[in-house]
C-alpha positions, 0 to 999 in steps of 0.5 A: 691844081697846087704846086704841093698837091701831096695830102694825108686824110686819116679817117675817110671813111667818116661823116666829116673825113669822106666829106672834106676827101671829097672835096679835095680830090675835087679841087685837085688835090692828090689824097692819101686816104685812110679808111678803118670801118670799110675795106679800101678802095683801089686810092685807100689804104687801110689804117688803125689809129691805135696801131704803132706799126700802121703808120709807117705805110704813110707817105712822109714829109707832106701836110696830114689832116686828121679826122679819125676819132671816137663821136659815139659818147656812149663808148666806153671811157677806156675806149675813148683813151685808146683812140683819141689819147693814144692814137694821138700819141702814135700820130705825134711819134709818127710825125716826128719822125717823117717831117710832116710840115703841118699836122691838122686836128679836126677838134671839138668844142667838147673840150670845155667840159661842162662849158660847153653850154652857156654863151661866149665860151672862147678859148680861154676856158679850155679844159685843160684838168684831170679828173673831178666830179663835173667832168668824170661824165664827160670822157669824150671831152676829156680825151679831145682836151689830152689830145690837144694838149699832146699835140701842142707840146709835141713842137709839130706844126699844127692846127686844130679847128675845135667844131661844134654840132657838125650837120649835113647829108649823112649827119646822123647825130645831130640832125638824128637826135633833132629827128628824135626829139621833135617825132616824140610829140607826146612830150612838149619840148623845153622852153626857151631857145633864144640864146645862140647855139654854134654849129657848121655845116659839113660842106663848110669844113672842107673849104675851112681845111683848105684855107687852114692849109693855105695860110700855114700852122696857126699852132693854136687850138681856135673855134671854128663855127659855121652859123651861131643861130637861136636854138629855137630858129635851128628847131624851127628849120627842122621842123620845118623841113620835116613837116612837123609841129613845134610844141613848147613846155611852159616851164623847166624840167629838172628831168630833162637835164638829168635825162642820161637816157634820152641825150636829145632832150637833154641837148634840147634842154641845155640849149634851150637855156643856156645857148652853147656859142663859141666865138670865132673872132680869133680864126676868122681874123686869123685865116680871113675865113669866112664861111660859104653857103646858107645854113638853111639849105644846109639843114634842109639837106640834112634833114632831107636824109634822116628818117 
């Protein structure tokens, strides 16, 4: 039990917020929940990240992690605006006002734009521009950016952990878009797959909070990755897990990167040549945070729940 126990999760009601709720609650901590696409249970309460006035029922002075976001990056570009730009904007003004001593921002490696595939992409290429031709298809990673950058200025207290492809029982993006790709058997999969792709089990990120939590405000926008592991050996454990056959192509397909229609093979396509690994050096050093568990029993666990 802590000294300070007192701890605001927005957006428990996730894939990651119910995960790290969870796992707080069982390490005895006392949860302020908050749940916006199912109504609240008796320990929960309900809250619109877009709504000004929702944020007063927050109790004040106490750490806050938040998780509410929009990951469907199919959603409209004004949509994303709304929920990630705006609704950090009402978090900032709300946490100014109520002394929160640390603000934590679960963040995204989508925040380096079109350098979220290649290999070392480390803090430093952080996309921090307005519009241009490359990063207009990416609104996703454009708000996650103009949301930390709202953040950093604010002068709160702050951490925000950048995650990459999170994974885990109830995953139904990543380990979902896997699924896809590897059932349509007709089609090979791209070749290559030996450069490293960054990834973190969801069981990793509550233990990640807690440590964040310990050590303080880093004040820093860091990565945070469970395993970096050779895309093909990430396909080789889903496959296997699923019982099912492994085909490459014998060369690229220009298609398969501009495939807007089918996003999982244009992830398996990118991956496959390009990597997407993010350095962790700067966190680990920081926190001494070293991650728990195998990533293969994590993707087994996964996979054990998509169809």
């Amino acid at each position: 039990m802590k000294n300070d126990n007192r701890l605001i999760i927005i957006g428990a009601d996730g894939f990651i917020g119910s995960s790290i709720t969870s796992y707080f609650r069982q390490s005895g901590w006392n949860i302020h929940a908050t749940v916006f696409n199912r109504p609240p249970s008796e320990e929960e309460f309900t809250l619109d990240i877009t709504s000004p006035e929702d944020f007063n029922s927050l109790p004040r002075g106490i750490p806050l992690i938040n998780t509410a976001g929009l990951p469907d990056q199919s959603a409209p570009a004004s949509l994303m605006r709304k929920v990630q730009v705006g609704g950090m904007k009402n978090l900032v003004n709300w946490a100014l006002k109520a002394n929160c001593p640390h603000l934590i921002q679960l963040s995204s490696i989508s925040v380096y734009g079109n350098a979220t595939v290649g290999i070392g992409r480390t803090e430093a290429a952080t996309l921090r521009r307005g519009w241009n031709p490359i990063t207009a298809p990416l609104p996703y990673g454009r708000t996650k950016a103009r949301a930390e950058a709202l953040l950093e200025k604010s002068g709160i207290p702050f951490s925000a952990p950048r995650l990459p492809a999170v994974y885990g029982p109830g995953d139904s993006f990543f380990s979902g878009q896997i699924r896809r790709l590897l059932k349509n058997s007709g089609r090979p999969l791209p070749p290559g797959g030996k450069k490293p792709v960054s990834i973190i089990a969801v069981d990793q990120v509550g233990p990640l909070m807690e440590s964040i939590l310990n050590y303080g405000p880093m004040n820093a926008a860091l990565n945070a990755v469970g395993a970096h592991i050779p895309w093909k050996t990430i396909l080789e454990a889903y496959a296997e897990s699923w019982d099912l056959p492994l085909r490459f192509d014998t060369r690229n397909r220009i298609r398969d990167y501009l495939n807007f229609a089918d996003p999982g093979r244009q992830m398996a396509a990118y991956y496959a040549a390009f990597g997407a690994d993010f350095p962790d050096d700067k966190l680990r050093e920081t926190l001494g945070w070293q991650p728990c568990g195998d990533w293969r029993r994590y993707i087994c666990e996964a996979a054990a729940e998509v169809n």
